[in-house]
Every structure is written in C-alpha cells, then in structure tokens.
KOLKE-19680 format. One line per 3 residues: number of its first residue (from 1); their letters; for each residue x, y, z of C-alpha. Coordinates in nm, 4 decimals. Each point is the difference from the previous one (the first is absolute). Layout:
N
NUM	A	X,Y,Z | ...;
This chain:
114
1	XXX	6.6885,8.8117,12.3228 | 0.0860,-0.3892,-0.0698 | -0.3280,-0.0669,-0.0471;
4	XXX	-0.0604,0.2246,-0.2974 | 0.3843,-0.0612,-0.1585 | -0.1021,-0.3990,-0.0157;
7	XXX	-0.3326,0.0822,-0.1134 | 0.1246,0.2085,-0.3045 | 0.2744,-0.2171,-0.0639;
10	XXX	-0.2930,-0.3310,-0.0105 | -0.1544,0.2039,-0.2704 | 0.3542,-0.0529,-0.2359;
13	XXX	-0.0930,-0.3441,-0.0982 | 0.3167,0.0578,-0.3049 | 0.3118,-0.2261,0.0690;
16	XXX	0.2498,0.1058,-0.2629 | 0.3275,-0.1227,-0.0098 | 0.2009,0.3035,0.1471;
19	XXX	0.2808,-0.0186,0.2164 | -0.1329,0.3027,0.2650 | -0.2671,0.1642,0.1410;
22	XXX	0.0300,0.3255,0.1247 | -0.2743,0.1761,0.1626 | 0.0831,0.3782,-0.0247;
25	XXX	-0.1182,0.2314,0.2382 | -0.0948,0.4184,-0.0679 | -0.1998,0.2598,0.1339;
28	XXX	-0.2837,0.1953,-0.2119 | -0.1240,0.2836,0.2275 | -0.0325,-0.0822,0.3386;
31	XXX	-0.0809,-0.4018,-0.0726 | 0.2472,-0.2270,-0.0683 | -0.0173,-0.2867,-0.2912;
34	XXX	0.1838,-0.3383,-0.1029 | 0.0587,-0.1421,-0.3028 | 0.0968,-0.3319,-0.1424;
37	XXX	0.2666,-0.0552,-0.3057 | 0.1523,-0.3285,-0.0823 | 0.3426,0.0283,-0.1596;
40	XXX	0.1919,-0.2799,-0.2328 | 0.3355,0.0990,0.1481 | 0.1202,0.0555,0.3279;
43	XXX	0.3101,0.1344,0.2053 | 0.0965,0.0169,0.2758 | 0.2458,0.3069,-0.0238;
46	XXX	-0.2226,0.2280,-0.2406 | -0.3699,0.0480,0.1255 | -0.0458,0.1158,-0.3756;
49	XXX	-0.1356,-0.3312,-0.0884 | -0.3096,0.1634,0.1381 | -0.0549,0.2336,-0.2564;
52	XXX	-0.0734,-0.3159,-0.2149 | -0.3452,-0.0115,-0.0163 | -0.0608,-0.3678,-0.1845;
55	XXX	-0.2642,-0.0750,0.1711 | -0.3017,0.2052,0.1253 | -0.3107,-0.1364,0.1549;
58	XXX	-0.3645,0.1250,-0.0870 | -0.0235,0.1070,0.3939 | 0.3408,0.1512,-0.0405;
61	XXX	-0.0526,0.2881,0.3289 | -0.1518,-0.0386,0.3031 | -0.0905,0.3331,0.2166;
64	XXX	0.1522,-0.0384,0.3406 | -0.2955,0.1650,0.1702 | 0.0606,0.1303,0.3718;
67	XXX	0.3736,0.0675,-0.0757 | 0.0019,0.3590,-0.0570 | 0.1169,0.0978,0.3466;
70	XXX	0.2903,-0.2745,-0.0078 | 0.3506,0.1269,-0.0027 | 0.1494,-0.2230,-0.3637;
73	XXX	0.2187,-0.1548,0.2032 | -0.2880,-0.1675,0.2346 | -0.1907,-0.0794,-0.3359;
76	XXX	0.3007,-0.1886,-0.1103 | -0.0197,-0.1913,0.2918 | -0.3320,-0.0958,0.0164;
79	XXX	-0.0433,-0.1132,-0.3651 | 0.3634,-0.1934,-0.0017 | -0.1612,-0.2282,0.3051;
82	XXX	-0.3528,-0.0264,-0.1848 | 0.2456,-0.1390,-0.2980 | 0.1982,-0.2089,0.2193;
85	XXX	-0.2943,-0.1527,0.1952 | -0.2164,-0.0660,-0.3184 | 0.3042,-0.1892,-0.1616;
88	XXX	0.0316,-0.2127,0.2956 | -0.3021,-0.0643,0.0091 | 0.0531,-0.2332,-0.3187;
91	XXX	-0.3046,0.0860,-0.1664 | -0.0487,-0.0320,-0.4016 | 0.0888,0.3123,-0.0796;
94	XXX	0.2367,0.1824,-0.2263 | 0.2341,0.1087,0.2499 | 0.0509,-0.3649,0.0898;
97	XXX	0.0272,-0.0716,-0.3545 | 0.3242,0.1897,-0.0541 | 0.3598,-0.0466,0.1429;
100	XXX	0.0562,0.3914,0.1041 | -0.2656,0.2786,0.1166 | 0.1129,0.3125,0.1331;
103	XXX	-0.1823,0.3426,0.1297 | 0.0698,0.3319,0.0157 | -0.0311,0.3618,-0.1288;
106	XXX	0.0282,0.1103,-0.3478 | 0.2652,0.2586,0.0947 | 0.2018,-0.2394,0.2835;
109	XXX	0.1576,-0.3471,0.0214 | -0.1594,-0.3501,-0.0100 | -0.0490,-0.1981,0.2892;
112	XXX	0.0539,-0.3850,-0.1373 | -0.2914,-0.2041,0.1981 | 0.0789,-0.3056,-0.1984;
C-alpha cells in the first residue's frame, strides 16, 4: 500500500502555503479511497479545520485498491504508517512541505502524524 500512497502523492508537485494536510479516508462500495485537502487553519481541539478545503490537488483521490476486505480500523493503520514512513523518509514532497498532516475518516477523528 506505501508504494502506491507515495506514488500518488509524487504526482502533487503543488506546495501551497497551508498550515495542514489531511489525507481523509472513506469507503465507496466495497473499495476504499483517500483524499488530500490542505487547510489554512489548524487546531488542535476542533478537527473542523478539515472541512476547509483551501487547497485541492489535480490528483486529489487515490483508490486504495485491495482494501475492500479490511476491517476501517486496519485501513487506518496501514495508511497512517505509509504517511509516517514517507515523511521520514524526507523526500520533496508536500507532506514534508507542511508543519501538520493528519489521516483519518471523514466521519471519525484525526490522527496528527506531524
């Protein structure tokens, strides 16, 4: 799964000036998708700042194929270590290019990688 997660984030070449990330997570059907936003605010408290949609990429969702008989929590899982391991991987990408990036499901709580 890392392997296509870096290669669809690669194809964001964008670096606005936002202060988060967040890579949403939902499922359409039996398949599960992610999504990128980038946000000008941020909080900590209120994972509203989500719903801010300043920024949106060209290759804004990337089909998650393979997932469909994953329980969400174990998709959670598996895409917030691709996120983590692709950030510390330092490479020039937008994740690395913004102070916070978080994950998680459209209808559940963030989980803060950076």
């Amino acid at each position: 799964m890392k392997s296509e997660i870096e290669a669809w984030i690669k194809q964001i070449s964008d670096r606005p000036e936002v202060k988060a990330i967040n890579i949403g997570l939902f499922q359409t059907g039996s398949v599960y998708q992610a999504y990128l936003i980038g946000s000008f605010e941020y909080d900590p408290e209120d994972d509203d700042w989500a719903c801010n949609e300043d920024f949106v990429p060209e290759y804004r969702y990337l089909e998650l194929p393979g997932t469909s008989e994953l329980g969400w929590e174990t998709l959670l899982d598996l895409v917030s270590k691709s996120i983590s391991e692709i950030i510390a991987d330092n490479a020039d990408n937008i994740l690395n290019h913004v102070p916070v990036v978080t994950v998680g499901f459209d209808d559940g709580n963030l989980i803060r990688i950076k």
